[in-house]
Every structure is written in C-alpha cells, then in structure tokens.
N, C-alpha and C positions, 0 to 999 in steps of 0.2 A: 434356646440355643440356636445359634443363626450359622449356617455354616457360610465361609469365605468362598466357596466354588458355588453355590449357588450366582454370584456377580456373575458368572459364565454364561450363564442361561440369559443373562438378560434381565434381569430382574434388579429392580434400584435398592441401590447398597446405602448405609446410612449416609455414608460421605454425599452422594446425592441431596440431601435434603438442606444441607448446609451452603449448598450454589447459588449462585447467582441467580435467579429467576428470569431475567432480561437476557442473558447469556442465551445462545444456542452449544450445548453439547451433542455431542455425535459419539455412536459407536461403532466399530470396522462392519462392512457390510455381513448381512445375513445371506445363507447359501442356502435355498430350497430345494429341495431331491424329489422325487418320485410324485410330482403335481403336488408341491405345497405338502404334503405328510409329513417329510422328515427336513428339520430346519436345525442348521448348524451355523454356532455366530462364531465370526474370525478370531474373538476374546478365547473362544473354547479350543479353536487349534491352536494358536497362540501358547496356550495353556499346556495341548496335548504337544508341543514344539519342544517347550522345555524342557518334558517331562523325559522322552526322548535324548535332548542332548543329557539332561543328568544319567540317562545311561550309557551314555557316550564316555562319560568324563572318569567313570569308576572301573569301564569294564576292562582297560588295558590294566589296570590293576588286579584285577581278578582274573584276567585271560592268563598275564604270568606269573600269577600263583597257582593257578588250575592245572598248568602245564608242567609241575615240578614233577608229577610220574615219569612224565615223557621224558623229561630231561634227566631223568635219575637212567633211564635206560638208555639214553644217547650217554651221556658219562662212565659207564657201566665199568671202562678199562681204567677211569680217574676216580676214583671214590674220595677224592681228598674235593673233585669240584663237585661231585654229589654231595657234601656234606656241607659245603660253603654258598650251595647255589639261594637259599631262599634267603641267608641274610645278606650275602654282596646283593642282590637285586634289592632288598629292603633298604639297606645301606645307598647306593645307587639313587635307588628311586625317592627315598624321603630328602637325602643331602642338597639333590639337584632341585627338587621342588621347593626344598626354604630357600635356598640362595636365588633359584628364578624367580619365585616369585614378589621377596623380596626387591631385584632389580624391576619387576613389573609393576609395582605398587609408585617406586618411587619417580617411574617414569608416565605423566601422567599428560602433562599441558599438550594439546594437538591429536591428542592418542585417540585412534578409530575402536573403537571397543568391537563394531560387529567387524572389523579386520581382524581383531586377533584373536576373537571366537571361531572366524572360518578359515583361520589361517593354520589354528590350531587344528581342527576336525581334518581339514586337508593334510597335515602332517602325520594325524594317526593314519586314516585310510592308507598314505603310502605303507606308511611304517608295517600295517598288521598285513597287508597284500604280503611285504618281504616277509616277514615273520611265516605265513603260508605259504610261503616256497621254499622256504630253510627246511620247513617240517617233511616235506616228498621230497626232492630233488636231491638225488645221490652222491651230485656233485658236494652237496656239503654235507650231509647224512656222512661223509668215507671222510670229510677234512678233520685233521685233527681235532683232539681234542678242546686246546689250548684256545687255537686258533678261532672255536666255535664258539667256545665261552668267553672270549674277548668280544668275538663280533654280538653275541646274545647283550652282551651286558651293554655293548654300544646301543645298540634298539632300547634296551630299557634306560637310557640315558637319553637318545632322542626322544622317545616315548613321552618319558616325565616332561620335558620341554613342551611338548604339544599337549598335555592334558595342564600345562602350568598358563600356556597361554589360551584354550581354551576356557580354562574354568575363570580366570582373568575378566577374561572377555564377557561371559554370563554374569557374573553376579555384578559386574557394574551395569548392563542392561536392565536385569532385574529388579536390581534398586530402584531403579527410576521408574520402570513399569508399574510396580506395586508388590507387595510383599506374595501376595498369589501365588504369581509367577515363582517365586523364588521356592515357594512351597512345593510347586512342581519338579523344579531341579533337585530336591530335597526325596521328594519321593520316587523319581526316577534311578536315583543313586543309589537305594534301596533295593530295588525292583534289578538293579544290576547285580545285586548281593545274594539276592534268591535264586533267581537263575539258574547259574553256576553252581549250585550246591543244589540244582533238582539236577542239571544236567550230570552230575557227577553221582550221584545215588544210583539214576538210570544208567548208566555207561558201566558201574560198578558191576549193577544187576546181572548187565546185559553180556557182561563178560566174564561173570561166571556160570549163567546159563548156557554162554557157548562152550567156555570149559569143560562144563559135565556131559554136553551132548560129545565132546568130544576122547572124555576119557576121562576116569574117576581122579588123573592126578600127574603128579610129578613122576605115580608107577605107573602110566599107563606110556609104552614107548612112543605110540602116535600124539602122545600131549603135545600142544605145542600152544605157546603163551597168544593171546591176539594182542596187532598190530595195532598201535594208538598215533599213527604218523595221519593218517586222514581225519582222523578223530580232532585233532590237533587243527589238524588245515583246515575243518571245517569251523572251528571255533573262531578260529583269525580271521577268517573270511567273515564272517559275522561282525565282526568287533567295525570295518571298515561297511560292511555294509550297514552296520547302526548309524555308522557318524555320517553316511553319504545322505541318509533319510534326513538326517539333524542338519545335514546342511543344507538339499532341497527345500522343509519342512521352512526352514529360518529365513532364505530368499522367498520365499511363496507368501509369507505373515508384512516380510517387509512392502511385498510388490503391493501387493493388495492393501496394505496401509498408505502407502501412497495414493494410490489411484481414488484411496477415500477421501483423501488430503487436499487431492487435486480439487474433486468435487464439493467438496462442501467449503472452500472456500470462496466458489463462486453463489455461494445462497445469500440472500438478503437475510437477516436477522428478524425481520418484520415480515417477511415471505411466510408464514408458517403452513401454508398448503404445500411448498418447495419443500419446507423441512419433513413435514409426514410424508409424502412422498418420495423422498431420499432412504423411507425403510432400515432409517439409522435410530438406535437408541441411546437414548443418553446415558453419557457414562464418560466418556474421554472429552477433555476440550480440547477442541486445536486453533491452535494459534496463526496468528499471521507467521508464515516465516520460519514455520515450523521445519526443523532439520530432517535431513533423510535420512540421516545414522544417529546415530549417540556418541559425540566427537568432547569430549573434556577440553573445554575454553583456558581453564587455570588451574596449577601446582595449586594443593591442599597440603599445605605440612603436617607430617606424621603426630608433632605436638597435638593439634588441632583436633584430630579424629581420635586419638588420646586421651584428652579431655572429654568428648562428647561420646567414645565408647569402649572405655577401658573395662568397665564392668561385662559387657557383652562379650569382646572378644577373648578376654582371658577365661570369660564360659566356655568360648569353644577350646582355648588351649586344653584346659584340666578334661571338657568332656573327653576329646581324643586321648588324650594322653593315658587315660583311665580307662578305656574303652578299648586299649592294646591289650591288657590282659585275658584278654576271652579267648585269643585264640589259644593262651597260654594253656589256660586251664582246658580246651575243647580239645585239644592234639594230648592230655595226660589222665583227663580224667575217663573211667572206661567203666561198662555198665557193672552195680554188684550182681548180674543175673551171667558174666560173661563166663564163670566158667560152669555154671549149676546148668547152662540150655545151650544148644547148641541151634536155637533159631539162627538165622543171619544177623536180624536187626541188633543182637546182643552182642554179635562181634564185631570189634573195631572197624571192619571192612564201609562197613554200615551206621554203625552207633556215632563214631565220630563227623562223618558229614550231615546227619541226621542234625547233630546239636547244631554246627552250620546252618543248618537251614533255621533250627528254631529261633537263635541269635537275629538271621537275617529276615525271619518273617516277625520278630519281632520290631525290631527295627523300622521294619516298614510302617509296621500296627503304626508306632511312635509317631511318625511323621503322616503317615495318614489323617490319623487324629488332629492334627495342630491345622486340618481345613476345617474343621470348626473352631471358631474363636474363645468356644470355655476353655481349650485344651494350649491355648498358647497362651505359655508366660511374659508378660508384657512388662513384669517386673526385674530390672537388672540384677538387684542384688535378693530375688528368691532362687535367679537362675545361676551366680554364680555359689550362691551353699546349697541347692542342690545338688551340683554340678561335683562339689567337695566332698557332698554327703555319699556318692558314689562310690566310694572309696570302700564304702563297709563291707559289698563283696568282697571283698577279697576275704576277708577271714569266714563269711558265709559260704565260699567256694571251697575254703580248707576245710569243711566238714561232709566234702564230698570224696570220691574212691580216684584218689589220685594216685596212678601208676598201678591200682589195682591194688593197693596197699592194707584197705579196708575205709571206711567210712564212719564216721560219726553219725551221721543223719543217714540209715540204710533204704534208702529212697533214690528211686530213679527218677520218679517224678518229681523230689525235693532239688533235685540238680537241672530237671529240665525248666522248670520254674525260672528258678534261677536267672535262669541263661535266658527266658523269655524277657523275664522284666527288664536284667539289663539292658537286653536288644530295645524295649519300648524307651524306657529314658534315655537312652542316647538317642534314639529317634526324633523324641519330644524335646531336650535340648538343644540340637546344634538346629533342627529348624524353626524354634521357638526364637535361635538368633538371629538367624541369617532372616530372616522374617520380620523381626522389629529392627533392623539396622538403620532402614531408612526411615525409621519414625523419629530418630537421635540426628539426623542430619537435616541442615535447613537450607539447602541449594542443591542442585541438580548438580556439579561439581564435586561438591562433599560426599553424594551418596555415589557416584561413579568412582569416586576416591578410594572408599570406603571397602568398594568390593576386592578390590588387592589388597587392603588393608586386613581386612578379614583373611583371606587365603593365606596370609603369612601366619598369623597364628594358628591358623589350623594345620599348615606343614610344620611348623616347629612342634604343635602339639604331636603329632603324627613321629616327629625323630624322637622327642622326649621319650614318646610311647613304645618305640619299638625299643628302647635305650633298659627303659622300664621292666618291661619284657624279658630282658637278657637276664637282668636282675631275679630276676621272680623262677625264671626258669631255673638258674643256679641255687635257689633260696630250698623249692619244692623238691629236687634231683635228690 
C-alpha cells in the first residue's frame, strides 16, 4: 500500500520511473530549520496551502449555520424569521452557487484561475469582518428586524459568490498540479466540518457551566442567559483570518516556484554537478516558457467534458444529494437513554452536535483515507453505484429513535455507526472524484475546464439535496 503523501516528502513516486532519463526534473526548493535537522519541501506547503484554503471554502458555510442560536435570539420579536432563517440562507446559498458557478464554468478562454481564487478569499475576508461587526455593534443589534434579515441574507448571497469563485479557482489549479493537491482541499473541507461541531459542544458546555455557577435556573431571579454576540464575532473573525493565511500561504508557494523556475532554467542539462547542487529533486518538469499563473488558452465545450466525465461528475451529483439527509435525521433522531438518565450527553443539548461531530470526523476518516492509493476508486462506474448504493440509509436510519418515537434497533451505538460510515463514504466518494478527474482529461485546458465543470454538479447536487431534505423531513414529521 503506497500512500500519495508520501510524493511530499520527496521521495520518487511511480510516475517517476516512467520519464525521460535525459530530461532534467526539478522540485520546488527545500527549506532547512535548525542547522539541517528539520527539512521542509515547498511540495509539502504547497500541500498544507490547499489543505488550508479547503477550509477556507466550507467554513462560511458552517460559520452560518453555527450562527442560527444567535440569530434565533436577535429575531426573538420575529419568530416567523426565526423559523424561515436556515432554509432562506440554504435557499440563498445553494441557488446562487448553481447558477454562479455555472456562469463560471462556462466562462473559461483567458480566465486567471489564481485570480479568482484570490479574488474570491479576498471577498470572504471582507464579507466575515462585516458579518463581526453586525454581531457587537448596537447600531445594527437595535435595527430592525426586517431590515437585518434582508441585509444577513445579502452577506449570504455575496458570500456564496466568493466561495463560488474561490472554489472555481482551486480545483482548476489542482487539476493541473496533481490529484494530491486536490486530496488536500478535500480534507481540509472536512477538518472545516469538525471544528464547528467541537466548537459548539464546548460553548454548549461552557454555558451551561456558567449557568449553574449562576443559579439553579429560570427560578433563580439572578439567572440570566449568557451573551453569544462575541462568541459570534469571534467565529467571523476567524473564518477571515483562515482565508488571509490561504491567501498569504498561495502567494508564498507561487513566489518561491518562480524563483525555482528562474533558476533551473539557467542549468545546462549535461551540468549535473549544477543539478545536484540546485538541492532540487526530481519530480516536477519545467518547461521553457513555463507560465506564472494557470491562465486557460481555450473554451472546452461542456459536450466535451461530458463525454470524458459523465460518470464521475454525476458521482458527485447523487454523493451530495444523498449526503443532505444526515442532517435530516441528526436534528430528530434523539438518544433511547434520553429520558431513563439525566447525564448531559443524552440530552439533545449535547447528543445532537455530538452526532455532528461523528458524521464530520467521519468524513474526514473518508477522505483521509483516499491518501493512500488502495482507498481510491479509480473506477467510474464502481463509484457512480456506490454512490446509488447510498441510498440504503435511509431506511437503516428509519430503525432508529426518530423524534423520540421508539426504535427498532434499541442502540445508540447502532445509530452512531450509522452516521460514522455514512460520514466515511461520502468522504471516500467525492474525493475519490475530484482526485481521478484529471486522469479523464488529456490537456492542461480540459483539466482547468473541468474544475468548474465539477462545481456545478456538485451545487446542483447540494439544491437537489436540500430539496430532498424537505421531503424527508415532511415524510418522518
């Protein structure tokens, strides 16, 4: 079993073996720390770059959906926009990302891919700064209601725009770099997912530890609920301080591939004391001529990438679309221990971001995995009836204690299972795809093409899914 991260380290990958001998390959320089002890190669940031903007690209997603307590208690005199806040933002946010990214896809000929990666990252950072000053500043804490949930839903409408054109932007990079890379954006998306659901058990805890130092309840008259407006502002601030790293992070990988670029084009081929002494390992060639961005030369018609990846991309449609259920069942299904103990972790407070989290550390498992190469499907049509074969939860989850109803399978552990594997096959799926996409393309055009190509089915997967969702919710009620 060979894992794909090991390339990082340095070490020759099989495609290696299959090059030119007479070629000189290069790889971005190596950075030595503390006299030669600790050696770090540009491939491995590179690596940890992406991994970074994939948490860049999920966490506005997750920032406002984490933030629906808060806004249940700014709405508190509106309960008609307390009740409508997390599908208009789901609405909002899935509609705007098919139809952008769709325009994205088809606008391709001349198009700077690391432009609309940083154009995009630069658009969040605005946006979540405002988003943390909405959440203290009393000037809009006291503005209406209306008024606030208009402007909210505006932010999640720029928002979507800027993770449509960042995410754009990466996985046409990523094609062309190597499928790795893309594994990294895959797991950093993940690692966005966890987060948020440790942060939100913690803050749970931690606020009703300060409750009880404060008074046994609702009867004690000094009760008073704690404040989640800086809780909030601390979270947005984050979400802009992720993407400013992701933006640093992705000028630092380019500058320093340049300045490799510079140099080893000035080595003779027949030099090879020049070449060992360049401290470069083989692994990248560079070309005469070699570009400084990732600039798409020619339109690829959608026909085109259709024929060479219909099977792949409609894995990702169905993965997502199937993959919308879990919150279904994670917000109804509630432990059979919830009314026999009165631990914390069996009450909702706790049990349901707990499943959260397992879903999301599952998920990660998934895509963790798929850096070793046993664990990625390379085969299109295993991964698109896999992808179908997903489906079977659903009536595996009907034998769990939905709405506290009773259970079929009287297992808490039968239901967290559950929820793990699912989280590991959607993991294992959608980066099992995004990972072979460029092995179905045969030009550095096609596989830049391809990365908007992909993003559109995975936000129509994403609308279907929440669409699905509604469904399922009305089916179980």
């Amino acid at each position: 079993m060979t894992m794909l991260l090991d390339d990082l380290s340095g070490r020759p990958s099989s495609d290696d073996e299959d090059r030119d001998p007479h070629k000189v390959h290069f790889n971005p320089p190596v950075f030595t720390l503390w006299k030669g002890r600790f050696v770090i190669r540009l491939s491995f940031i590179r690596y940890v770059t992406f991994t970074i903007i994939g948490i860049s690209l999920l966490w506005p997603w997750n920032a406002f959906l984490s933030a629906s307590a808060y806004y249940g208690e700014r709405f508190a005199n509106s309960p008609k926009l307390v009740k409508v806040y997390s599908s208009t933002m789901m609405s909002v946010s899935t509609v705007t990302s098919t139809l952008y990214n769709y325009y994205l896809s088809q606008s391709q000929t001349g198009v700077s891919y690391n432009h609309r990666l940083n154009l995009g990252l630069g658009i969040t950072i605005a946006i979540f700064v405002i988003m943390a000053i909405l959440s203290i500043s009393e000037t809009f804490i006291s503005m209406g209601d209306e008024s606030f949930f208009t402007m909210l839903m505006l932010m999640v409408f720029v928002s979507s725009l800027a993770t449509c054109l960042a995410q754009n932007g990466t996985m046409a990079i990523v094609n062309v770099l190597g499928g790795v890379f893309a594994n990294g954006v895959m797991v950093g998306q993940a690692i966005a997912g966890v987060l948020p659901s440790i942060a939100l058990i913690l803050s749970i805890l931690l606020v009703e530890h300060a409750n009880l130092k404060k008074g046994d309840g609702d009867d004690d008259p000094q009760y008073q609920p704690v404040e989640k407006n800086y809780g909030v502002f601390i979270y947005y601030i984050t979400a802009s301080i992720i993407a400013t790293i992701s933006m640093l992070l992705f000028y630092c990988i380019n500058y320093f591939e340049l300045e490799t670029n510079y140099s080893a084009l000035h080595i003779n081929d027949d030099d090879t004391e020049a070449v060992a002494a360049s401290n470069l390992y083989m692994e990248t060639e560079i070309e005469d001529g070699a570009e400084e961005e990732i600039v798409q030369k020619a339109h690829v018609p959608f026909g085109l990438l259709w024929s060479k990846l219909k099977l792949i991309v409609m894995t990702i449609f169905f993965t997502f679309s199937i993959t919308l259920i879990f919150p279904v069942f994670a917000s109804t299904v509630t432990s059979i221990h919830k009314d026999e103990s009165k631990h914390v972790f069996f009450q909702n407070s706790i049990y349901i971001p707990f499943i959260y989290l397992i879903w999301n550390l599952g998920d990660l498992t998934g895509r963790i995995l798929c850096g070793y190469r046993f664990f990625i499907i390379t085969n299109p049509r295993l991964l698109i009836f896999y992808s179908l074969c997903r489906i079977l939860f659903v009536p595996l989850f009907l034998t769990c204690n939905i709405n506290g109803n009773g259970a079929v399978m009287k297992s808490d552990f039968w239901y967290i299972f559950l929820q793990l594997v699912f989280g590991v096959s959607n993991g294992q799926l959608c980066t099992s795809s995004f990972m072979i996409i460029r092995d179905y393309c045969d030009t550095d055009d096609e596989k830049e093409a391809a990365g908007g190509f992909s993003t559109v089915f995975l936000s129509v997967g994403l609308a279907v899914g929440s669409l699905f969702s509604y469904l399922l919710v009305a089916a179980i009620s």
